[in-house]
N, CA, C and O atoms as CSV, one atom per row, in Angstrom:
chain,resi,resn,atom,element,x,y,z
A,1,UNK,N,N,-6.186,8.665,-7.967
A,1,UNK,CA,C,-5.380,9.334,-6.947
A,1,UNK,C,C,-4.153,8.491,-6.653
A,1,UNK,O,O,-4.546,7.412,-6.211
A,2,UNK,N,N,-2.927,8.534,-6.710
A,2,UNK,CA,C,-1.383,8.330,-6.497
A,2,UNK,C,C,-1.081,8.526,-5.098
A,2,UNK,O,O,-0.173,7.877,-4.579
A,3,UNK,N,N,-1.869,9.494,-4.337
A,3,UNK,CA,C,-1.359,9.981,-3.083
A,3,UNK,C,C,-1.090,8.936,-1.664
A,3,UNK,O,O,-0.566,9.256,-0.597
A,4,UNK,N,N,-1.640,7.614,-2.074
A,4,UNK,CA,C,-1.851,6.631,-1.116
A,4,UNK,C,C,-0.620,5.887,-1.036
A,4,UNK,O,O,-0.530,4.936,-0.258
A,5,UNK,N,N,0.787,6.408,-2.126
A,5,UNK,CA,C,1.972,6.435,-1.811
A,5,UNK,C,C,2.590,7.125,-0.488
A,5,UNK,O,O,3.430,6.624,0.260
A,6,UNK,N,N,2.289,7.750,-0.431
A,6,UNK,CA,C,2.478,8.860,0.823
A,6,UNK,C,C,1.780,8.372,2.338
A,6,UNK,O,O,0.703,8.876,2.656
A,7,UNK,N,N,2.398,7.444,3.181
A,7,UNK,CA,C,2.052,7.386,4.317
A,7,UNK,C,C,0.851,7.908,5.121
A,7,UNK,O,O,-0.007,7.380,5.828
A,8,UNK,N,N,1.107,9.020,4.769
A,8,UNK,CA,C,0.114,9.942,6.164
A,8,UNK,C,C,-1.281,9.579,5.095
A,8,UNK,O,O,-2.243,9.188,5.756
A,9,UNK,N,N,-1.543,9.642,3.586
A,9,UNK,CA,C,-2.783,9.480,3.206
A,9,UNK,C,C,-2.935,8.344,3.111
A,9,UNK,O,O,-3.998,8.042,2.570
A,10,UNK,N,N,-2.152,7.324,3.491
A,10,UNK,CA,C,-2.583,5.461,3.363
A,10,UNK,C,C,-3.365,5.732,4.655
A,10,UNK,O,O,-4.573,5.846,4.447
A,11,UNK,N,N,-3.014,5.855,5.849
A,11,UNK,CA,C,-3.535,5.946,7.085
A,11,UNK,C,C,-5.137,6.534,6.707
A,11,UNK,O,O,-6.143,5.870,6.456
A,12,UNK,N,N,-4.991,7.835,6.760
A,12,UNK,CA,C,-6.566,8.055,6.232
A,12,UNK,C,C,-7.393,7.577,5.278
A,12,UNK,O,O,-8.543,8.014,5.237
A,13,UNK,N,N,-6.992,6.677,4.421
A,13,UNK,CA,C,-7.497,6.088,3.305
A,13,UNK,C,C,-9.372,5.237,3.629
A,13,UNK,O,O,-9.896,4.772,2.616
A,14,UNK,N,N,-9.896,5.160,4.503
A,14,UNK,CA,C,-11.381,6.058,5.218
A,14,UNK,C,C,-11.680,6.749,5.149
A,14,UNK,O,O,-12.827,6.879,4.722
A,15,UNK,N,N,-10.837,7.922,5.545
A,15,UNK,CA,C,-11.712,9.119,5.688
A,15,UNK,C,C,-11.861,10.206,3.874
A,15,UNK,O,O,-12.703,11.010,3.474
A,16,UNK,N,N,-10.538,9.626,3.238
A,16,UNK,CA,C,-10.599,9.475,1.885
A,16,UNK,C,C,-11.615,9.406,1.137
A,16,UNK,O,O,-12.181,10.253,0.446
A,17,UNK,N,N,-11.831,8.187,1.350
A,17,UNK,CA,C,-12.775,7.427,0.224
A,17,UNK,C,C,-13.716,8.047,-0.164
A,17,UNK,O,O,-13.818,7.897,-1.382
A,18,UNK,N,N,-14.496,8.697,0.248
A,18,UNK,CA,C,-15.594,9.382,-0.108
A,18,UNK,C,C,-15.472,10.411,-1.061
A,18,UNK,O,O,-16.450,11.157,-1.119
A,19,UNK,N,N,-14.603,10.637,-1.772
A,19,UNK,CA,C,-14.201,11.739,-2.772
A,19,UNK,C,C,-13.401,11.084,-3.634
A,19,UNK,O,O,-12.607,11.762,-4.286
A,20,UNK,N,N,-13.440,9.553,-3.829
A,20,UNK,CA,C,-12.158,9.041,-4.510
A,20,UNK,C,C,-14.037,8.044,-5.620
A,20,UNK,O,O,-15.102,7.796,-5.056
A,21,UNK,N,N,-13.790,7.824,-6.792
A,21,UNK,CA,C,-14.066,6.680,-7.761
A,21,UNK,C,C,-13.296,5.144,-7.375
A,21,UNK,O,O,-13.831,4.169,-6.849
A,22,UNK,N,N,-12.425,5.238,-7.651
A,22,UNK,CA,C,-11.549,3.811,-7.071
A,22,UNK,C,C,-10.086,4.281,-6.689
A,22,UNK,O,O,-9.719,5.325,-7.227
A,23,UNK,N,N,-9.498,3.860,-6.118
A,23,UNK,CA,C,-8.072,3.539,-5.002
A,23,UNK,C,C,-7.005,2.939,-5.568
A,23,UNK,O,O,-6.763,1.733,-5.566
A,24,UNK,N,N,-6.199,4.049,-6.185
A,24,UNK,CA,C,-4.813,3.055,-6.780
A,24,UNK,C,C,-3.765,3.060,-6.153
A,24,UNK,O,O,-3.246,4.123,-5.812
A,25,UNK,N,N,-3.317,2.060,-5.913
A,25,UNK,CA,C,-2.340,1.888,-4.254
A,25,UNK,C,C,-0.629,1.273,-5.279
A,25,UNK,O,O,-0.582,0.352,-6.095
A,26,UNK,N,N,0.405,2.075,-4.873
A,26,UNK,CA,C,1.555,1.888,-5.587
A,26,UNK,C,C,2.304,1.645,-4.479
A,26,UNK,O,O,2.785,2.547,-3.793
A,27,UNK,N,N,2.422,0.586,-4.278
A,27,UNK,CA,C,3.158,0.021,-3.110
A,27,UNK,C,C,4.731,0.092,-3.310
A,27,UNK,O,O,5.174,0.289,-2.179
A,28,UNK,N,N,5.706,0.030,-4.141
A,28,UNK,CA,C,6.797,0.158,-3.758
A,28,UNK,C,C,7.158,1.780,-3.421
A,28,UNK,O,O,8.248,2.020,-2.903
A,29,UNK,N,N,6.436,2.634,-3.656
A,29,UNK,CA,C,6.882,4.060,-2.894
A,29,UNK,C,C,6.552,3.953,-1.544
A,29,UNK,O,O,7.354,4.363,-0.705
A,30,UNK,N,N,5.072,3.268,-1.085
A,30,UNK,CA,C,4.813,3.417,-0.242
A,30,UNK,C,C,5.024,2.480,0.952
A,30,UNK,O,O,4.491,2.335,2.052
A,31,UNK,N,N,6.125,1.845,0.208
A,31,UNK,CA,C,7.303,0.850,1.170
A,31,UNK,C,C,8.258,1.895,1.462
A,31,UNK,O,O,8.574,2.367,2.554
A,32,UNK,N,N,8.703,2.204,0.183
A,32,UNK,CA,C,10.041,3.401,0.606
A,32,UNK,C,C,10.077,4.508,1.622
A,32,UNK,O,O,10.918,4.839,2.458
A,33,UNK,N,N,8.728,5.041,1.236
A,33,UNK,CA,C,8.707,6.357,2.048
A,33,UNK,C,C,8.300,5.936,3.438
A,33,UNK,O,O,8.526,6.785,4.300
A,34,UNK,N,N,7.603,4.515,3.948
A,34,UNK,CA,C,7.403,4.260,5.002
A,34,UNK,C,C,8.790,3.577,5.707
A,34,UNK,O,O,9.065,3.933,6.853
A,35,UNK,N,N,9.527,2.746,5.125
A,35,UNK,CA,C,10.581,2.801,5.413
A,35,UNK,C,C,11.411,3.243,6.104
A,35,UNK,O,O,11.778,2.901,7.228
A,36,UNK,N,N,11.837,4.256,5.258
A,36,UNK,CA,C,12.757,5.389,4.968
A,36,UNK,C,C,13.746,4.575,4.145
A,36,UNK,O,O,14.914,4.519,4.530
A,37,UNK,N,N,13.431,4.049,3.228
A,37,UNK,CA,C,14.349,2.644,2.542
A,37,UNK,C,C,14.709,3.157,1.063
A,37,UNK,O,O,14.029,2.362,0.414
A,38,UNK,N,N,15.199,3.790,0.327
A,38,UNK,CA,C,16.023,4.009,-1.208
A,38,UNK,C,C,16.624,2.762,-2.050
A,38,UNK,O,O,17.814,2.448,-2.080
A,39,UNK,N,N,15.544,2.102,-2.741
A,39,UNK,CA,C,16.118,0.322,-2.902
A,39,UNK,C,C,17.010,0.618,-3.879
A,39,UNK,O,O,17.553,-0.389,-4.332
A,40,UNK,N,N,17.404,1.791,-4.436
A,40,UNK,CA,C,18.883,2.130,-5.252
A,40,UNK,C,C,19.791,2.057,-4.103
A,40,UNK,O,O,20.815,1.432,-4.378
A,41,UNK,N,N,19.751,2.382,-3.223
A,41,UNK,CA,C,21.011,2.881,-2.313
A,41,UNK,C,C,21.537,1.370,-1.619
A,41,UNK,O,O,20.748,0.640,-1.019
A,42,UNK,N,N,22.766,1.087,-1.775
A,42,UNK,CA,C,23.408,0.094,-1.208
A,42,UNK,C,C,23.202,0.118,0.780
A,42,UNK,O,O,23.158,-0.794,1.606
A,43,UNK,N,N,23.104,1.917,0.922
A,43,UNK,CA,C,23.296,1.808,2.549
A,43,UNK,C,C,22.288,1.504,3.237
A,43,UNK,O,O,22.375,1.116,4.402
A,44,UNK,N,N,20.962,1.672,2.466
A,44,UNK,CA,C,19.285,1.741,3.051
A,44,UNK,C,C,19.029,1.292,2.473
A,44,UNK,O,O,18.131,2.057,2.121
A,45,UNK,N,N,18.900,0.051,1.457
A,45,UNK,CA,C,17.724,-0.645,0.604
A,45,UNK,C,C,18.069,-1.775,1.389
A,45,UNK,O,O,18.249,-2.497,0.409
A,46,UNK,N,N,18.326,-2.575,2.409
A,46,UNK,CA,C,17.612,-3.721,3.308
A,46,UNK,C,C,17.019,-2.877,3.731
A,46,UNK,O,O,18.017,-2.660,4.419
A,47,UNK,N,N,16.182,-1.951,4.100
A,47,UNK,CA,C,15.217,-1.297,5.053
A,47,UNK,C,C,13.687,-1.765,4.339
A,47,UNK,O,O,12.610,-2.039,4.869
A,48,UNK,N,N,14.167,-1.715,2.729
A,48,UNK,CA,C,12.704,-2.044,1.869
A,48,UNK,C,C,12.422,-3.437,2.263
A,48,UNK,O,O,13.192,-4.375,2.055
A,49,UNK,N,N,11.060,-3.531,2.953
A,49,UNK,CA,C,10.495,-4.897,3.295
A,49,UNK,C,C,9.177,-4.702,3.188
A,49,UNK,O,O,8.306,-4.050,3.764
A,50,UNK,N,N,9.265,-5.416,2.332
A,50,UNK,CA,C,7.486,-5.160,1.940
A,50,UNK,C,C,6.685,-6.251,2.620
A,50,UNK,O,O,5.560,-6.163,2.129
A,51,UNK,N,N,6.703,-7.243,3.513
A,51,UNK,CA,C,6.195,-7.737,4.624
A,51,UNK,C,C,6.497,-7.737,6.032
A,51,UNK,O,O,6.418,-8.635,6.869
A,52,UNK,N,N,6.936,-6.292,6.126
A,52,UNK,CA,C,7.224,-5.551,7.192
A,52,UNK,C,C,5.224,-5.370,8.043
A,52,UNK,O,O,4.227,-5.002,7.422
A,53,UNK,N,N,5.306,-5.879,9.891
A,53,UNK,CA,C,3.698,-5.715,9.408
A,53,UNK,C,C,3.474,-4.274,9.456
A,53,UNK,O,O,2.357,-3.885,9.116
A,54,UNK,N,N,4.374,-3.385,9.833
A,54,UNK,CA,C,3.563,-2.066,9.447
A,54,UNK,C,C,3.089,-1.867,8.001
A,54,UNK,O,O,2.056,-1.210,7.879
A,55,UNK,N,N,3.598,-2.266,7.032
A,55,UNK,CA,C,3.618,-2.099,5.715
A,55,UNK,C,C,2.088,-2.837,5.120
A,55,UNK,O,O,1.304,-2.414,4.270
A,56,UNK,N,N,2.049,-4.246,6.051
A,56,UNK,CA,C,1.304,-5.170,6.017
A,56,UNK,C,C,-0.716,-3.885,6.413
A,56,UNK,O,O,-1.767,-3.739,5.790
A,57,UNK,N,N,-0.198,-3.392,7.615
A,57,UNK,CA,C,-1.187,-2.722,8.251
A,57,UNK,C,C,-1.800,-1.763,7.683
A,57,UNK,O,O,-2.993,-1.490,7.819
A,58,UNK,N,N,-0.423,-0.797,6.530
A,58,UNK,CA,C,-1.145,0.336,6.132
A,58,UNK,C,C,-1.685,-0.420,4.214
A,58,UNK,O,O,-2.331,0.294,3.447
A,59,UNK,N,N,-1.330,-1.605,3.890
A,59,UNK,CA,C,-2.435,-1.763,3.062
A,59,UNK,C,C,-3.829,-2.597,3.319
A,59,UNK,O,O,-4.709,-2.932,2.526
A,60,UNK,N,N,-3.692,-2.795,4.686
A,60,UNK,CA,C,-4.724,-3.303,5.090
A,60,UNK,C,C,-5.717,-2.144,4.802
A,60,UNK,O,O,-6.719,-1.998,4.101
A,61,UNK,N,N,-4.802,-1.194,5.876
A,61,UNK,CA,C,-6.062,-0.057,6.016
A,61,UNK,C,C,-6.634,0.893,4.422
A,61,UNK,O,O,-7.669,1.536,4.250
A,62,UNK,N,N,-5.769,0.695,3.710
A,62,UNK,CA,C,-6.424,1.364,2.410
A,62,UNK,C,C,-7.236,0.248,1.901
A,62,UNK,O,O,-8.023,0.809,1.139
A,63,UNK,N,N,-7.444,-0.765,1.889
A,63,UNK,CA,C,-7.975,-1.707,1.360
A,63,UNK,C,C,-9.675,-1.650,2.073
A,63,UNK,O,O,-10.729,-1.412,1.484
A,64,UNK,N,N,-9.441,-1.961,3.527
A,64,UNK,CA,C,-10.821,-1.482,4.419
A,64,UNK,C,C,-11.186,0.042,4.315
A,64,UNK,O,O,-12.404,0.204,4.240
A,65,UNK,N,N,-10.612,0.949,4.295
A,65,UNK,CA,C,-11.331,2.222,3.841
A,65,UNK,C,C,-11.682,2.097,2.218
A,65,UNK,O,O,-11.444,3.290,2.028
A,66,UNK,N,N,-11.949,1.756,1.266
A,66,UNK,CA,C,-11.639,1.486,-0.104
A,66,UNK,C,C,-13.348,0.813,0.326
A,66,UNK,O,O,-14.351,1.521,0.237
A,67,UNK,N,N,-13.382,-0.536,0.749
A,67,UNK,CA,C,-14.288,-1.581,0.678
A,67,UNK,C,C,-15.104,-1.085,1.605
A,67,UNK,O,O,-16.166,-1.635,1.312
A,68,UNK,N,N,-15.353,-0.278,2.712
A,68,UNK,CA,C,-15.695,0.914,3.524
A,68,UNK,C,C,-16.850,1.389,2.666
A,68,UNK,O,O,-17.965,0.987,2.998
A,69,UNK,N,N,-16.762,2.104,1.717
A,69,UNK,CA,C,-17.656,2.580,0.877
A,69,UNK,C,C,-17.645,2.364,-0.151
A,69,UNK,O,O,-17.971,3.317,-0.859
A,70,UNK,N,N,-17.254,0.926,-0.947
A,70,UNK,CA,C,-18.098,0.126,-1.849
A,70,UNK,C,C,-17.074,0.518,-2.857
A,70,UNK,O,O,-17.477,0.741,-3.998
A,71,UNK,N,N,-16.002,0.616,-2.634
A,71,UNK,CA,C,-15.204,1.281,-3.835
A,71,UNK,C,C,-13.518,-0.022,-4.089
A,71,UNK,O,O,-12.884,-0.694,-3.276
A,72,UNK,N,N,-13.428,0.112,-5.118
A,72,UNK,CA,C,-12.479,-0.877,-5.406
A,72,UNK,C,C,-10.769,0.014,-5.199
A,72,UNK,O,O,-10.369,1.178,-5.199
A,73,UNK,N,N,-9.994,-1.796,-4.993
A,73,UNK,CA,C,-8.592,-1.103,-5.114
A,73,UNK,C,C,-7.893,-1.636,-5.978
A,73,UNK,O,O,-7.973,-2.855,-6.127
A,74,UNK,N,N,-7.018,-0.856,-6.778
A,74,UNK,CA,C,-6.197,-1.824,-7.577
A,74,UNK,C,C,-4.806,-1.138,-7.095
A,74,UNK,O,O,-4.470,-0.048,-6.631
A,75,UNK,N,N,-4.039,-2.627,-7.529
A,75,UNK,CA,C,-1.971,-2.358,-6.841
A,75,UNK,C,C,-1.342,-2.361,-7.813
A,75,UNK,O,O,-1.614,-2.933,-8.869
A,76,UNK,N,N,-0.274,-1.608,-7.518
A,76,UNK,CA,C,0.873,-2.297,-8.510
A,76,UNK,C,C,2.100,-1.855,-7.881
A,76,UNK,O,O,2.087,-1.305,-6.779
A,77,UNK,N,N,3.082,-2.057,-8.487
A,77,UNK,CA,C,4.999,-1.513,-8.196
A,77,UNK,C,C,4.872,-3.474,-7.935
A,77,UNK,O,O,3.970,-4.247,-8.258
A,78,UNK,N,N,6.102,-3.705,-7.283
A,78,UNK,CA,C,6.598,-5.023,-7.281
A,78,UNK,C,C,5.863,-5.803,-6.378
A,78,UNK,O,O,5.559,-6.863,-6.925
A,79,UNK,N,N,5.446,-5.731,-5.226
A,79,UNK,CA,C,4.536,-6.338,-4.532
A,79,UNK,C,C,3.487,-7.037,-5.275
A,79,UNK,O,O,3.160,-8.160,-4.893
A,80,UNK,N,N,2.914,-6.503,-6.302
A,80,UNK,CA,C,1.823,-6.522,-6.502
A,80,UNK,C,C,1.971,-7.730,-7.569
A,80,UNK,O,O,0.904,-8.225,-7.933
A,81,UNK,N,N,3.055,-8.217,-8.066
A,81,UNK,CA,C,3.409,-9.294,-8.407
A,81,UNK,C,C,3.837,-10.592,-7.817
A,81,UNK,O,O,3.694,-11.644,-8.441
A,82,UNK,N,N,4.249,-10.551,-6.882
A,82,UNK,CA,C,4.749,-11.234,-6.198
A,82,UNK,C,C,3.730,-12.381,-5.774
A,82,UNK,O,O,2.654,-12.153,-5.219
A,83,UNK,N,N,4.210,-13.646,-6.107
A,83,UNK,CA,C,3.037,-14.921,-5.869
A,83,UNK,C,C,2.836,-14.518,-3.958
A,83,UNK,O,O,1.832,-14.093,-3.386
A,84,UNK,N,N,4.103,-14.833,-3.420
A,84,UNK,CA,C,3.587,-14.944,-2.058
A,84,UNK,C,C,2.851,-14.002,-1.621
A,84,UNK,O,O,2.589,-14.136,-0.426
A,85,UNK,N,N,2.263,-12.800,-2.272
A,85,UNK,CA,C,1.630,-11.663,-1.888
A,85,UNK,C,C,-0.147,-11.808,-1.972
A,85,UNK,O,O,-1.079,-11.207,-1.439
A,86,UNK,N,N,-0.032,-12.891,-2.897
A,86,UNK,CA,C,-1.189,-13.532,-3.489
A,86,UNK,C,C,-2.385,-13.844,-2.020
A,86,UNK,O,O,-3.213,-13.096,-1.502
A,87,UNK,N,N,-2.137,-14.740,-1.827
A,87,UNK,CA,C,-3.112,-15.015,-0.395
A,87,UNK,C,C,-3.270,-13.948,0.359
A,87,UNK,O,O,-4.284,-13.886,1.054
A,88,UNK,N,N,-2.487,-13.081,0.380
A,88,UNK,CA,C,-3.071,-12.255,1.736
A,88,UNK,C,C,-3.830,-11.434,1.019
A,88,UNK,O,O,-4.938,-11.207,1.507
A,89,UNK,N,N,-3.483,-10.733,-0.352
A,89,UNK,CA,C,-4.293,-9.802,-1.127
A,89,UNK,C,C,-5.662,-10.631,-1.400
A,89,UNK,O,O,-6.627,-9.873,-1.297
A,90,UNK,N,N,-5.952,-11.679,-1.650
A,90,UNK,CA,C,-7.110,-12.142,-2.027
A,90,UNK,C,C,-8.224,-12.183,-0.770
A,90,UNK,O,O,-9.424,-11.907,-0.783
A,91,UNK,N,N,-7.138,-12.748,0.585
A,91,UNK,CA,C,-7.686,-12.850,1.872
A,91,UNK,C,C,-8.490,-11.720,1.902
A,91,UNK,O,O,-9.694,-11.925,2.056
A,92,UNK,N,N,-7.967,-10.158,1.750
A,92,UNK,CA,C,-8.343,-9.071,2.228
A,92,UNK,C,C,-9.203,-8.142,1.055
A,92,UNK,O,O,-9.729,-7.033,1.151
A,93,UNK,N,N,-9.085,-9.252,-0.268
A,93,UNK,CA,C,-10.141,-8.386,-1.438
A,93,UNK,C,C,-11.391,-8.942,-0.711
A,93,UNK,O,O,-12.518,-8.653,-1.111
């Protein structure tokens, strides 16, 4: 499922889980669209902050709905590389 790009289903990502196999979380959309940030666009791409803590909060919460019912998550887009991203993702696997 892709949809955990989309804000409103990161939030529910609990009540989710129960119909999902495992949780694939694509974090640079779901920076953008939480945002409202276009990291092409010169006028809105400082808005993309991917240690923004709302940003911080809604992969918390897919991560605890995910581990909720025994089910794994995997990331990717640019975050998901990122060394300094390292500790907190491990903190919260």
């Amino acid at each position: 499922m892709g949809n955990d790009e989309i804000t409103s289903t990161a939030i529910l990502a609990d009540q989710l889980q129960n119909m999902l196999i495992s949780f694939q979380s694509e974090q640079s959309n779901l920076i953008q669209y939480t945002m409202a940030a276009d990291r092409m666009s010169q006028f809105v791409a400082y808005l993309y902050q991917p240690y923004n803590p709302s940003i911080l909060r809604l992969i918390k919460t897919i991560i605890d709905g995910a581990h909720k019912e025994g089910k794994w998550v995997g990331m990717c887009g640019e975050m998901a590389g990122e060394e300094q991203a390292i500790p907190l993702l491990i903190e919260w696997s």
